[in-house]
C-alpha positions as CSV (number, residue, x, y, z in Angstrom):
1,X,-66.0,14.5,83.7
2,X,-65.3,17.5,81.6
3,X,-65.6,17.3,77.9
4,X,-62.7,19.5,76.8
5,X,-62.9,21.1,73.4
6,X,-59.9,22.4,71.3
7,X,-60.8,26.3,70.4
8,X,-60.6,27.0,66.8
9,X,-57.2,29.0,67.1
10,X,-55.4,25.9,68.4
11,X,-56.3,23.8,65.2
12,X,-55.5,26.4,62.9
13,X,-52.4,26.3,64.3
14,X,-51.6,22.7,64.3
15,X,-53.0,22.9,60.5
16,X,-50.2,25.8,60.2
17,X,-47.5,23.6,61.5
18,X,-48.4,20.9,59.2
19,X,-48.6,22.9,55.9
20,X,-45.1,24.5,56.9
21,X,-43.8,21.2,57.5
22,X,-45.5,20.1,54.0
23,X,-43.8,23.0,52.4
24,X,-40.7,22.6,53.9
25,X,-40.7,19.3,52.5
26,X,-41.5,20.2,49.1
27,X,-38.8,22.9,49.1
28,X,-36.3,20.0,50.1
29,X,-37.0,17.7,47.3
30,X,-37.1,20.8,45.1
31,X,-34.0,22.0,46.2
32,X,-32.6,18.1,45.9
33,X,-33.4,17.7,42.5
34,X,-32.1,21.2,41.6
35,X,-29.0,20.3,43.1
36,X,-28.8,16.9,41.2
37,X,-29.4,18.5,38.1
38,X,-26.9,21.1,38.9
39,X,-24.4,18.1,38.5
40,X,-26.0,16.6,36.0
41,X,-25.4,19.0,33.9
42,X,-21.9,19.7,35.0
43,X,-21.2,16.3,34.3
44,X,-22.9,16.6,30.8
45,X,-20.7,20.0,30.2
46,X,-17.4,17.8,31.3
47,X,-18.4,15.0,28.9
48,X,-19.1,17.4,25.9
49,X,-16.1,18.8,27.2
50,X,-14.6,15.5,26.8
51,X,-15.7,14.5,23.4
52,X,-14.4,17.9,22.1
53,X,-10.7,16.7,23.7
54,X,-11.0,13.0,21.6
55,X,-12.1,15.0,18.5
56,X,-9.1,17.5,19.0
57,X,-6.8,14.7,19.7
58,X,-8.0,12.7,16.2
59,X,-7.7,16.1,14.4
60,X,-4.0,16.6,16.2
61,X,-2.9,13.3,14.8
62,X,-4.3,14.7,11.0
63,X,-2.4,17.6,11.8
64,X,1.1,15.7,12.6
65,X,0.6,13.6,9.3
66,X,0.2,16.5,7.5
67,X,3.7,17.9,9.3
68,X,5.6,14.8,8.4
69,X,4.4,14.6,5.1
70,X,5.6,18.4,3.7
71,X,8.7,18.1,6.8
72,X,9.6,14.9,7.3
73,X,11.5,14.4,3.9
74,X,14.6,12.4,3.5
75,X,14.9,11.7,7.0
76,X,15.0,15.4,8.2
77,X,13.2,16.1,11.9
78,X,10.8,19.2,11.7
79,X,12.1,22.2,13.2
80,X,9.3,23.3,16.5
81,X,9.3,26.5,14.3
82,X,7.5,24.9,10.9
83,X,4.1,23.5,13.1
84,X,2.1,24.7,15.7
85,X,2.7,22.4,19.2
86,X,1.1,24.4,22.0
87,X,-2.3,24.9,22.3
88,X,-3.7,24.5,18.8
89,X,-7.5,25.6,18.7
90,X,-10.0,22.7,16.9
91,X,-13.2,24.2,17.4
92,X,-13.1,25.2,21.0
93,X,-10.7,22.7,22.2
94,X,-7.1,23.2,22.2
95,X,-4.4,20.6,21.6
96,X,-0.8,20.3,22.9
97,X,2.5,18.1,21.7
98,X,4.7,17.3,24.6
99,X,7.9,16.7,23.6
100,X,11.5,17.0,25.0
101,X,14.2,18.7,25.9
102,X,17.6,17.2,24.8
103,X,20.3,19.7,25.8
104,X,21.2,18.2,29.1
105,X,19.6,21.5,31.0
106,X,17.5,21.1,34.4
107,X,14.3,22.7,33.3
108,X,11.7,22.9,34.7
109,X,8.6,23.3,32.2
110,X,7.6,21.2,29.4
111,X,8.8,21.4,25.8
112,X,6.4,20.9,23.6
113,X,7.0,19.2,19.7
114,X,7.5,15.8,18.2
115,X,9.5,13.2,19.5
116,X,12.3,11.6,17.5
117,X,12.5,7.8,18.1
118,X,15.8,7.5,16.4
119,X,17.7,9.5,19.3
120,X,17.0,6.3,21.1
121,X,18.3,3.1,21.7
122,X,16.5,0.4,20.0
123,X,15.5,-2.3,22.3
124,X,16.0,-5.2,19.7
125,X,19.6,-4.2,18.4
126,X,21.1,-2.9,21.3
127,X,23.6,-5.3,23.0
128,X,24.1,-6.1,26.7
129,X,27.8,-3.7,27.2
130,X,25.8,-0.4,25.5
131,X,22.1,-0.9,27.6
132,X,24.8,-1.2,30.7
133,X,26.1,2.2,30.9
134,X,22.7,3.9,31.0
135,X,21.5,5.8,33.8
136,X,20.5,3.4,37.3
137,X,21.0,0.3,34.7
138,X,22.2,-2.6,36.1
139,X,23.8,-5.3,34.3
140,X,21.7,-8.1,34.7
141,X,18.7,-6.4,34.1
142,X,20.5,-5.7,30.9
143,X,21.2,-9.3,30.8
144,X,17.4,-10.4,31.5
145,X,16.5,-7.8,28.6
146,X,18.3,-10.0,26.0
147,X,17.2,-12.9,27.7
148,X,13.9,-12.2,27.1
149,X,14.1,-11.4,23.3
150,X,16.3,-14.0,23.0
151,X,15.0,-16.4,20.4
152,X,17.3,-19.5,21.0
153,X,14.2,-20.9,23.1
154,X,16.8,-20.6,25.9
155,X,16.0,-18.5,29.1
156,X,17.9,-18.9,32.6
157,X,14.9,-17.3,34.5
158,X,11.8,-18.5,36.3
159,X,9.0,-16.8,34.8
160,X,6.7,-19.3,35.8
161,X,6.9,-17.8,39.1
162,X,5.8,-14.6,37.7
163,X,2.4,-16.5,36.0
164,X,3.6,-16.3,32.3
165,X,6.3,-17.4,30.0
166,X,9.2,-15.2,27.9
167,X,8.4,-13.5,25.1
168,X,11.7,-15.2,23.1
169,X,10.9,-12.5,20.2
170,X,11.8,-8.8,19.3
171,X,10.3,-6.2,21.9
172,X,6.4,-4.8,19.9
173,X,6.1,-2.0,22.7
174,X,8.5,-0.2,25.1
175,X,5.9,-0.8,27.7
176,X,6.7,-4.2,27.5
177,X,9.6,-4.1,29.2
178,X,7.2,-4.0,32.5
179,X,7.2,-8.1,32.0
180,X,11.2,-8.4,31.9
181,X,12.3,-10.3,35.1
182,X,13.6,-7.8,37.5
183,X,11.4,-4.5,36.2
184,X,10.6,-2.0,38.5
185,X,8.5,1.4,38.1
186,X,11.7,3.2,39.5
187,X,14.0,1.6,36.8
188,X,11.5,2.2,34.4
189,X,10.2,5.4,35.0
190,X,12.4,7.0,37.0
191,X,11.0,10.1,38.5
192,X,8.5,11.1,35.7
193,X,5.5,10.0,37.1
194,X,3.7,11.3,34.4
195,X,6.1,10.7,31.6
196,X,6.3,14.2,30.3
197,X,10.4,15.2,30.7
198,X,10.1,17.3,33.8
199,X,9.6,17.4,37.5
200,X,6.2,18.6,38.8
201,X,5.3,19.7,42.0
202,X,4.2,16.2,43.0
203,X,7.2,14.3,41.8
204,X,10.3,13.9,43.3
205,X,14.2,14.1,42.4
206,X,15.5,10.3,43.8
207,X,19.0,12.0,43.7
208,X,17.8,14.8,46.1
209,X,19.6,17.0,43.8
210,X,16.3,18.8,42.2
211,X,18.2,16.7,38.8
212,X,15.2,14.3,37.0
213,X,16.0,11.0,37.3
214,X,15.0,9.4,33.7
215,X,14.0,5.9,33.3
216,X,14.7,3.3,30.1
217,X,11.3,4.9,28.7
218,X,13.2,7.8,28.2
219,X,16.0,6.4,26.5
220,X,15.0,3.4,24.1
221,X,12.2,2.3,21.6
222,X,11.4,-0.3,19.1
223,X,11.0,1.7,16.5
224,X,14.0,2.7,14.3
225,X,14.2,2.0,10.6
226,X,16.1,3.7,7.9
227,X,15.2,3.1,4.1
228,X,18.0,2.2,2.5
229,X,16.6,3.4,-0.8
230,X,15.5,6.9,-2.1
231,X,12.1,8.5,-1.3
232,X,10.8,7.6,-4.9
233,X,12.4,3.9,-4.2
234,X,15.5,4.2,-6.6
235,X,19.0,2.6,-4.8
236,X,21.2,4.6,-3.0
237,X,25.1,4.1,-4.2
238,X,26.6,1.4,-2.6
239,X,30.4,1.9,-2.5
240,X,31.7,-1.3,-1.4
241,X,30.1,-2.7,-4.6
242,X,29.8,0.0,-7.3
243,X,32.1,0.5,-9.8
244,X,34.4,3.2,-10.0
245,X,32.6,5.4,-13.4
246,X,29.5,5.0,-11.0
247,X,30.7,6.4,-8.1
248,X,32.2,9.5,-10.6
249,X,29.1,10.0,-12.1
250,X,27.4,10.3,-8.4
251,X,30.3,12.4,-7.1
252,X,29.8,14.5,-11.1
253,X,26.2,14.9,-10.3
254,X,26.1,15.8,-7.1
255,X,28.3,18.7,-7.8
256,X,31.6,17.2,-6.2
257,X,34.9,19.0,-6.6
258,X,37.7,16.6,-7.6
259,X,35.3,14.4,-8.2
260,X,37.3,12.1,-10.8
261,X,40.6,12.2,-7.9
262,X,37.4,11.4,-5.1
263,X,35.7,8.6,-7.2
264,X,39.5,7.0,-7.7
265,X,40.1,7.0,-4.0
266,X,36.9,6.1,-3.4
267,X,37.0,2.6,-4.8
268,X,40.8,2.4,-4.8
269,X,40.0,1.8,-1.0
270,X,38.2,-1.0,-1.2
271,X,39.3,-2.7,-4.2
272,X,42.9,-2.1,-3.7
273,X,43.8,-2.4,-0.2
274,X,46.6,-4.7,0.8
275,X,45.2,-8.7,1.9
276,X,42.0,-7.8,-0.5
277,X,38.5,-6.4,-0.2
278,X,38.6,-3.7,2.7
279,X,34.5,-2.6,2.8
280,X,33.6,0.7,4.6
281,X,32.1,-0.8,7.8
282,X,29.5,2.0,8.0
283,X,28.0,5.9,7.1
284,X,30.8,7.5,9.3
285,X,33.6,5.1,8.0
286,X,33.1,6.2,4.7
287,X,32.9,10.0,6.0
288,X,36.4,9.7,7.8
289,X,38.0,8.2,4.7
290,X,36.5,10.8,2.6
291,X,38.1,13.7,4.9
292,X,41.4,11.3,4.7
293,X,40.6,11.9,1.0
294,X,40.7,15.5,1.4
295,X,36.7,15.9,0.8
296,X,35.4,19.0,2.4
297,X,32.3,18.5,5.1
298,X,30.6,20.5,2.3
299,X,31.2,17.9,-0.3
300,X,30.4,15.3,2.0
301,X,27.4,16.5,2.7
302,X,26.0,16.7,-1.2
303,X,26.5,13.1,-1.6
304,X,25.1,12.1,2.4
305,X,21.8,11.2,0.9
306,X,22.7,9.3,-2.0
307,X,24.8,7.0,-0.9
308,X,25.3,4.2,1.4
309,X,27.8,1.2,2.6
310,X,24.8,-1.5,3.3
311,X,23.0,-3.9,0.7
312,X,20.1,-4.3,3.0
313,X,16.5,-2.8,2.5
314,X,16.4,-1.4,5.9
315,X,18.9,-0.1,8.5
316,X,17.4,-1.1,12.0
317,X,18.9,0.6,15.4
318,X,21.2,3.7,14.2
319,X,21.1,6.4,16.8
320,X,20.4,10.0,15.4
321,X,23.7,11.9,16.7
322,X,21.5,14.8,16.2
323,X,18.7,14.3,18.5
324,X,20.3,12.2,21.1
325,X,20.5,13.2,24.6
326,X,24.3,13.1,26.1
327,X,23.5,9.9,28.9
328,X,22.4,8.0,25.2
329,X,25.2,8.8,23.4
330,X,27.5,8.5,25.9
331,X,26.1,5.3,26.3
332,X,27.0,4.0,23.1
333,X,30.3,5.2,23.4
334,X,31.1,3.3,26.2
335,X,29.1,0.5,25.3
336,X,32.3,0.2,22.1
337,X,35.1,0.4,24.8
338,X,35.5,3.7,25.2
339,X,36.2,4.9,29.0
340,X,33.6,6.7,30.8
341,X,35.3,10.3,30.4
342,X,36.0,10.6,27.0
343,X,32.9,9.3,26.1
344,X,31.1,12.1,28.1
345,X,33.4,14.6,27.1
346,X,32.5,13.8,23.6
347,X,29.0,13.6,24.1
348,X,29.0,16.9,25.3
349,X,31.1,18.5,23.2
350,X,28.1,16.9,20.4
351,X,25.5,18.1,22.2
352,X,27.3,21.8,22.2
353,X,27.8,21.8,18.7
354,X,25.2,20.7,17.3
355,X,23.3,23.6,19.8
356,X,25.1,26.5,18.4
357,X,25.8,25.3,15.3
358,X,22.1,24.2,13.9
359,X,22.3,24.6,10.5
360,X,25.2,22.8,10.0
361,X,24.1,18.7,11.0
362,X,23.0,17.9,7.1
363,X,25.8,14.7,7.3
364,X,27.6,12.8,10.0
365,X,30.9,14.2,8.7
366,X,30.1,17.0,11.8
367,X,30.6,14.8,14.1
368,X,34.5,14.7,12.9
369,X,34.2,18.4,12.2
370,X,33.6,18.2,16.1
371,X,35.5,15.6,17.6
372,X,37.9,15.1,15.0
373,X,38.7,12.0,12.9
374,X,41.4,10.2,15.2
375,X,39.3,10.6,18.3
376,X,38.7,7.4,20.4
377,X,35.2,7.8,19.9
378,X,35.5,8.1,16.0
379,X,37.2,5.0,16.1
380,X,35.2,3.1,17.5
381,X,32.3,4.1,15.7
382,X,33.8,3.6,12.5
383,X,33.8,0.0,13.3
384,X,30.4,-0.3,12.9
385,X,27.6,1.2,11.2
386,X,25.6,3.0,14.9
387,X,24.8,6.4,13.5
388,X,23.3,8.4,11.8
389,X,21.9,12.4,11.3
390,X,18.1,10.8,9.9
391,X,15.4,10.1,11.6
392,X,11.9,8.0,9.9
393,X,10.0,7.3,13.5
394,X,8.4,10.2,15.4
395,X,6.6,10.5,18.5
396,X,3.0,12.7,19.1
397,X,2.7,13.0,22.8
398,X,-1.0,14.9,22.2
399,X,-2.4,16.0,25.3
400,X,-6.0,17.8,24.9
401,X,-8.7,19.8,26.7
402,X,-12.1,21.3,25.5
403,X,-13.9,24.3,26.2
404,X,-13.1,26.1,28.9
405,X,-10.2,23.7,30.3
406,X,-12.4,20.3,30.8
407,X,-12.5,17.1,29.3
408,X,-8.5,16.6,29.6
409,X,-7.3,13.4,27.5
410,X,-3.8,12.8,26.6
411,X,-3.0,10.1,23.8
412,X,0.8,8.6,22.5
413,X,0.7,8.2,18.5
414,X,3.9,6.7,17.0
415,X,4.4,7.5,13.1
416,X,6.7,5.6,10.5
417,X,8.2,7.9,7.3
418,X,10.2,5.1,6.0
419,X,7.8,4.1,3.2
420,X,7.9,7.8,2.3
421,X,4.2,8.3,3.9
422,X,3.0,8.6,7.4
423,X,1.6,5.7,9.1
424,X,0.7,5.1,12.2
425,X,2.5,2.3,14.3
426,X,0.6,2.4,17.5
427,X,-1.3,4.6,19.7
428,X,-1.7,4.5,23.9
429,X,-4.0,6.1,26.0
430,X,-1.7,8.2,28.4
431,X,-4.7,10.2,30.2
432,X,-4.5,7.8,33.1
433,X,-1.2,9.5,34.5
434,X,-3.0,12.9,34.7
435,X,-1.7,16.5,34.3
436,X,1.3,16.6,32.0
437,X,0.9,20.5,30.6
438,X,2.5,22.0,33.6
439,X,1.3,24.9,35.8
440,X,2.8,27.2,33.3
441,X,-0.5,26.1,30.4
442,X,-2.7,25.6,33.5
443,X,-2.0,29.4,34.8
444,X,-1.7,30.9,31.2
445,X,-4.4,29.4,28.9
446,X,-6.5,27.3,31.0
447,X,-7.1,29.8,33.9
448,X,-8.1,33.2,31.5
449,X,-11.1,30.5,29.6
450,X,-12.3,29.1,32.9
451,X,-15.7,30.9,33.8
């Protein structure tokens, strides 16, 4: 037998083969563990980058307190041009405000600025015939909607089906309306996936028209309240009850022309009227009788904030005619009888005025400046107290990212002025339904601080 002996250069060169395969080994695990802490600290940039958005987001919501408090006075809606909305530096995050749009235009990027609640419907005052006429409503989802308020104990649906029982109080959220018999996303929501007021590429016009369909979240709330007081908490002038030398010395005070021949016909209306007392039904009432009067808009408007037609603390569910969009106003209107045409010819011819005439919506008497004071939809209106040119709720859509674009987070703050400070009603977490900036902040801001 021959005793075969491996030569020294063979077992160098199986040693060889096993070192490289040794080092090629500890490269690997090198390289693996590079590699995971390549993401580990990408992920630990994204979630500085993240706390940096929730920190810009609380110092946002500072920021719109400090707006409403030095712009929010009396009622009056901050003009886009006395804050900052689009991307506000807090450290090295920036912070946004989506708000809306409400001249009836197809755009196609985001506004950005505060939200008025009061150029919405109010879910607990509303009746059945006004909800009805809004866009894609139907009228017994309008019916379930006061069903489910209702508080007669009385509901004519099965939600045990559904796994829970009627609320039988006022609505506490918009959102809630998602437990309301019959809701759907589509009715809902409409098209804006996203809930920021315009199309983006991943939504879709239902219409096929390129037009946003808008759902009820665009078009009601829950929170509307008007003080029925002064900001220092002093009455307002009630002229169904005052006497006549008090309404002089208002009209006296306030700088009034006539204002002896005003006061007279002022309370000569009420107290005087053939059959006995004949109140002013509402703000606008008073305004047209005024004009009858022969009161200028001018005049009007120097008393607007002092006086009022109500004896109650607070004024729930008035729709500001100066922040409205047309389908809500229109809405109303035909939610008091008035056919479908005049009521969206008037709502556009408000919506017109009120766009090239900005200065000049200080009192509801421009509505009649507008429309004029026999117009069907004055007279309506005049039967009841719907309107108003103030608005106490507001809206911060605050969408943030931190440094260098990451960490996006997008929080819904609602704030109350009718105690004559802001407070904050309620707060929502909105980052779930992703982008909401547009391409246009993505491409502009975003893009030139991206490394």
């Amino acid at each position: 037998m021959l005793n075969v002996e491996c030569s020294p250069r063979s077992q160098s060169g199986s040693v060889l083969i096993i070192v490289m395969w040794i080092a090629i080994g500890l490269v690997s695990i090198a390289l693996y563990f590079a590699n995971s802490m390549s993401y580990e600290l990408q992920a630990s940039d994204n979630r500085v980058s993240g706390l940096a958005a929730d920190q810009a987001i609380e110092g946002a919501a500072r920021y719109v307190s400090y707006v409403l408090q030095n712009y929010a006075t009396n009622g009056a809606v901050p003009m886009t041009n006395q804050y900052a909305c689009t991307a506000v530096p807090v450290g090295d995050a920036r912070f946004w405000l989506i708000g809306r749009d409400t001249s009836g235009q197809n755009i196609t990027t985001p506004t950005f600025g505060l939200v008025d609640e009061n150029s919405k419907l109010n879910l607990n005052t509303v009746n059945t015939n006004v909800l009805s006429y809004l866009t894609n409503m139907t009228t017994d989802f309008a019916e379930d909607i006061l069903d489910w308020r209702g508080t007669n104990g009385t509901v004519s649906l099965d939600y045990a089906a559904l796994g829970y029982i009627p609320k039988n109080a006022p609505f506490e959220t918009v959102d809630e309306l998602r437990l309301v018999y019959g809701a759907t996303m589509d009715l809902l929501a409409g098209d804006d996936i996203n809930r920021n007021g315009v199309l983006d590429a991943n939504e879709t016009s239902s219409t096929g028209t390129g037009q946003m369909n808008y759902g009820l979240f665009e078009y009601t709330t829950v929170w509307t309240r008007e003080p029925n007081f002064h900001s220092d908490g002093t009455s307002l002038t009630n002229v169904n009850t005052a006497s006549q030398s008090t309404i002089q010395a208002l009209l006296t005070g306030d700088g009034v022309s006539s204002a002896t021949t005003m006061a007279r016909s002022i309370y000569r209306y009420v107290h005087n009227s053939p059959g006995g007392v004949n109140n002013y039904h509402g703000i606008l009432d008073l305004a047209v009788q005024c004009r009858n009067f022969g009161m200028a808009t001018a005049d009007f408007a120097k008393i607007y904030n002092d006086v009022t037609t109500s004896t109650n603390l607070y004024l729930r569910g008035r729709l500001n005619v100066n922040t409205a969009r047309a389908e809500v106003l229109s809405a109303l209107f035909q939610g008091l009888n008035v056919d479908q045409q005049t009521a969206d010819s008037a709502a556009q011819s408000l919506i017109t005025y009120r766009e090239q005439n900005p200065t000049s919506l200080n009192s509801i008497a421009w509505m009649i400046d507008t429309l004029g004071n026999t117009n069907q939809v004055i007279t309506a209106l005049r039967r009841g107290d719907y309107v108003t040119t103030r608005s106490y709720q507001f809206t911060a859509d605050i969408a943030a990212v931190g440094p260098f674009g990451r960490g996006y987070r997008r929080v819904k703050f609602i704030f109350d002025m009718s105690n004559g400070s802001p407070v904050i009603l309620y707060r929502q977490d909105l980052s779930r339904l992703g982008w909401a900036l547009g391409d246009q902040a993505r491409q502009t801001w975003l893009a030139q601080q991206t490394p």
